[in-house]
MISE-792866 format. One record per residue (C-alpha): residue in three letters; x, y, z. Coordinates in pm, whole numbers, plus 50000, padded with zeros to 5 digits. Each point is the difference from the previous one (the first is absolute). Example, Ala and Ser with C-alpha at 12.3 -4.5 7.8 and 13.67 -1.06 7.14 Angstrom:
ALA512304955050780
SER501375034449934
***
This chain:
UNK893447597323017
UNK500654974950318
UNK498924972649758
UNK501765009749712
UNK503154999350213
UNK499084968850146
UNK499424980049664
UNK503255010449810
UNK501934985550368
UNK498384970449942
UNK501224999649685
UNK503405006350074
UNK500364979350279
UNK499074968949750
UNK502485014649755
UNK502584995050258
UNK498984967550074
UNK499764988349672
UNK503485014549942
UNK501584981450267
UNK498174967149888
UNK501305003449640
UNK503515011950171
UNK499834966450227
UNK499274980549677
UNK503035015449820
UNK502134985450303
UNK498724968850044
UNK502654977349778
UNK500394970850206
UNK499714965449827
UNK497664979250159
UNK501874968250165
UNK499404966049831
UNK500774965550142
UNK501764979249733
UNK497874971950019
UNK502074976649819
UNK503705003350177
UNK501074969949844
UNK499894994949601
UNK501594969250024
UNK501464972450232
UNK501924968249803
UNK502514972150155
UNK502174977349828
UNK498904968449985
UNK502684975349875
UNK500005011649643
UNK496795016049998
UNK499135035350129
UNK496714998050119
UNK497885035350097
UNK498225000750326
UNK496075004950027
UNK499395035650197
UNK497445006750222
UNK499585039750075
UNK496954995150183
UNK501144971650178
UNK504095011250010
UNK500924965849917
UNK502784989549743
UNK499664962449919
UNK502794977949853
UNK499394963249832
UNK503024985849937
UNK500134968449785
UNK503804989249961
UNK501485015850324
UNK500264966050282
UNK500415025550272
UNK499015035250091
UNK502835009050198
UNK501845021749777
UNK497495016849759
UNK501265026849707
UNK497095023250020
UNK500155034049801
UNK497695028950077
UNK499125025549765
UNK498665031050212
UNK497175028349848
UNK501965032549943
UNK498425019050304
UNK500204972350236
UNK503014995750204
UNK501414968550167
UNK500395000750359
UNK501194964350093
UNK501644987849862
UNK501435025849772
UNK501344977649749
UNK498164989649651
UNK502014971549992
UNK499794971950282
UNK501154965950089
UNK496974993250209
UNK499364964850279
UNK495734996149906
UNK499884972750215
UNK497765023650212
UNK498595036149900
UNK501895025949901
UNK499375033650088
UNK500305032149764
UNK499705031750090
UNK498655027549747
UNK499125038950015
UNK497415006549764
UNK500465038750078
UNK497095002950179
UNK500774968850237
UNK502624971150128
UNK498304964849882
UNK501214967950059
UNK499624972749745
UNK500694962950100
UNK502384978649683
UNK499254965950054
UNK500904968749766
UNK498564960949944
UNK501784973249789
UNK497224977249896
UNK500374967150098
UNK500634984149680
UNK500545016749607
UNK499454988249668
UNK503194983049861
UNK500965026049707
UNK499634981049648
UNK502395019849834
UNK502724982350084
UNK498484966349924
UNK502014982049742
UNK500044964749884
UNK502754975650117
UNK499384964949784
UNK502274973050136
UNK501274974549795
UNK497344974150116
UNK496775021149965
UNK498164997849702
UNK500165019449690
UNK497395029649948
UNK497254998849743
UNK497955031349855
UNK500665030650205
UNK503145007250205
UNK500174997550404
UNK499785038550023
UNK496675000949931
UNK499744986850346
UNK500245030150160
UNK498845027049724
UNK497125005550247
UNK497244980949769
UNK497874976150128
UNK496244996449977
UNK497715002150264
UNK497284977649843
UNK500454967049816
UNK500285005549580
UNK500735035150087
UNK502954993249653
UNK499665032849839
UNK500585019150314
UNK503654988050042
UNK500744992149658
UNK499684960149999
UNK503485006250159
UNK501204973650232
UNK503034978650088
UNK499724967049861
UNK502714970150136
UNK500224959649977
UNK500674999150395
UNK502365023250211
UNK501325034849958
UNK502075019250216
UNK500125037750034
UNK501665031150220
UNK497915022450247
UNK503265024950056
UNK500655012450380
UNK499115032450148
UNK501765035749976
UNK502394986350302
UNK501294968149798
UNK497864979650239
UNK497944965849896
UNK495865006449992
UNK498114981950361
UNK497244987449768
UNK496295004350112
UNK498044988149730
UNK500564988449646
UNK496545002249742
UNK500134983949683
UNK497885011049725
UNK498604974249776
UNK499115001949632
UNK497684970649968
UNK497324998850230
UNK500384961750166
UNK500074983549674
UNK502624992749726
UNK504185011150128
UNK498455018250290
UNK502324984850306
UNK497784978650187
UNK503034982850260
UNK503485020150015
UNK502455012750215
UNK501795030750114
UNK503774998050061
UNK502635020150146
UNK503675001049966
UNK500775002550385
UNK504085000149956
UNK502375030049966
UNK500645015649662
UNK498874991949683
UNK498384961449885
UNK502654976849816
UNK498785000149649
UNK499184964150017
UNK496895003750189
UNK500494967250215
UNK497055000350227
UNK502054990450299
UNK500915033450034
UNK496775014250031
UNK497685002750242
UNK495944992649953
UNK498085030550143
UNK496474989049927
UNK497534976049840
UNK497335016549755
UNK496904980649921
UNK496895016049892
UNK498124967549862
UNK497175012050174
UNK499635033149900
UNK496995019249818
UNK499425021849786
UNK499095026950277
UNK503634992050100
UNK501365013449678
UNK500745037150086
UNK502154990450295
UNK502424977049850
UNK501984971850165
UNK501705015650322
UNK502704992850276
UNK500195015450329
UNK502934991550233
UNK499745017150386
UNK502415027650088
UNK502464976550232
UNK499884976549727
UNK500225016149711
UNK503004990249746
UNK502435028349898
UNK501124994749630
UNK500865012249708
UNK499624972049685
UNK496414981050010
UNK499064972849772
UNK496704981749911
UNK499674963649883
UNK496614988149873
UNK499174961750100
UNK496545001349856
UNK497365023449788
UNK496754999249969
UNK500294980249647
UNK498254965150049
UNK501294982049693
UNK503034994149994
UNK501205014750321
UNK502485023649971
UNK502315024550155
UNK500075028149790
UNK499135031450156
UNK498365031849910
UNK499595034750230
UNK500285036349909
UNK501075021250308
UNK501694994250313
UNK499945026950303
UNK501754995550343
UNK499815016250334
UNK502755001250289
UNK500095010150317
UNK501935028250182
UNK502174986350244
***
């Protein structure tokens, strides 16, 4: 009898138990707490007429800014778009006016902690001269166009081996001697510091390809007279690639000019003194894409 009375306490001494677990998993409602592990969906500054978006480290908690038309990073338009459970400590704002000459500091609760995330921002030292607004200028001295018109000088075809027709179309701008054209200024109105101008050739040393020209640069204020005396410009640089290879192709015929030195201007020209045609000699002239570089200064 002892041990009948002893098994069925056993047995309700486990009901009991198993009551109160089943009764302490009915309670238990609590939702587990979750970092947000991307605070930040997305960081973006103004940059001149651009709005560029920042690349986020969550590991790292870095937010890096390259800013190509901005000259100075003292007064940076950066917006901040913040993950719905995170929360902005400092600042508070979304929208800032921020000096990224040094790190900036952000702080950020991602529910389950305070993190701080370091915004810093670079302006490369030099950009690629936009082509869009590239537009040709003809004076009344240059020399009248043959074949193809001067835009096709900066449709962004050129080939990067000799005979390479097909893959630009046999386009390319074809002149007796000079042309002049207009690079445009940047978002702020101001003239381009220019780094480096590459000419594409069509021919590869042989026929109209240049062989001895020149790059000029209208150095005065405003706009050229129409006339196109040469007095008023200025020469920038001579071009001679007489003894240039085939290997040389690809790179084209190019012009540096040092930062402290570097001409700031707006209308360019190009006069051809010799090609690569033995007999006769001629002038004429023959390329089929010109790209240019400035510097940020």
């Amino acid at each position: 009898m002892k041990k009948v009375f002893l098994y069925w306490s056993i047995i309700f001494c486990s009901g009991i138990v198993l009551l109160s677990a089943c009764n302490d998993d009915k309670l238990d409602e609590s939702i587990p707490v979750n970092p947000v592990l991307t605070p930040f969906k997305a960081v973006t500054a103004e940059d001149g007429p651009q709005i560029v978006s920042a690349e986020i480290s969550d590991k790292n908690r870095t937010i890096t800014l390259e800013l190509f038309n901005l000259k100075s990073l003292k007064e940076v338009k950066v917006n901040l778009s913040v993950s719905k459970r995170a929360k902005l400590l400092a600042p508070v704002d979304t929208i800032l006016t921020l000096d990224l000459t040094e790190p900036y500091e952000i702080a950020v609760n991602n529910i389950y902690d305070d993190l701080i995330y370091t915004v810093t921002a670079t302006i490369p030292e030099f950009i690629t001269v936009d082509k869009s607004q590239f537009k040709a200028n003809n004076l009344d001295n240059d020399s009248p166009r043959g074949g193809d018109p001067m835009s096709v000088l900066w449709d962004g075809g050129y080939m990067s081996k000799p005979e390479d027709y097909v893959s630009i179309g046999y386009r390319n701008y074809w002149t007796t001697s000079s042309f002049t054209f207009d690079i445009g200024t940047r978002f702020d109105g101001s003239y381009y510091d220019l780094k480096q101008v590459k000419v594409h050739l069509y021919w590869a040393y042989t026929h109209t390809c240049p062989k001895e020209y020149e790059l000029w640069g209208y150095m005065l204020p405003g706009e050229p007279p129409a006339s196109g005396d040469w007095a008023d410009w200025t020469k920038l640089a001579d071009i001679d690639n007489s003894s240039s290879t085939l290997a040389d192709f690809a790179e084209g015929d190019n012009v540096h000019f040092e930062k402290d030195d570097s001409p700031s201007v707006r209308y360019l020209r190009i006069i051809n003194r010799k090609n690569w045609r033995t007999s006769p000699p001629l002038t004429n002239i023959s390329i089929c894409e010109l790209s240019l570089w400035a510097w940020n200064k």
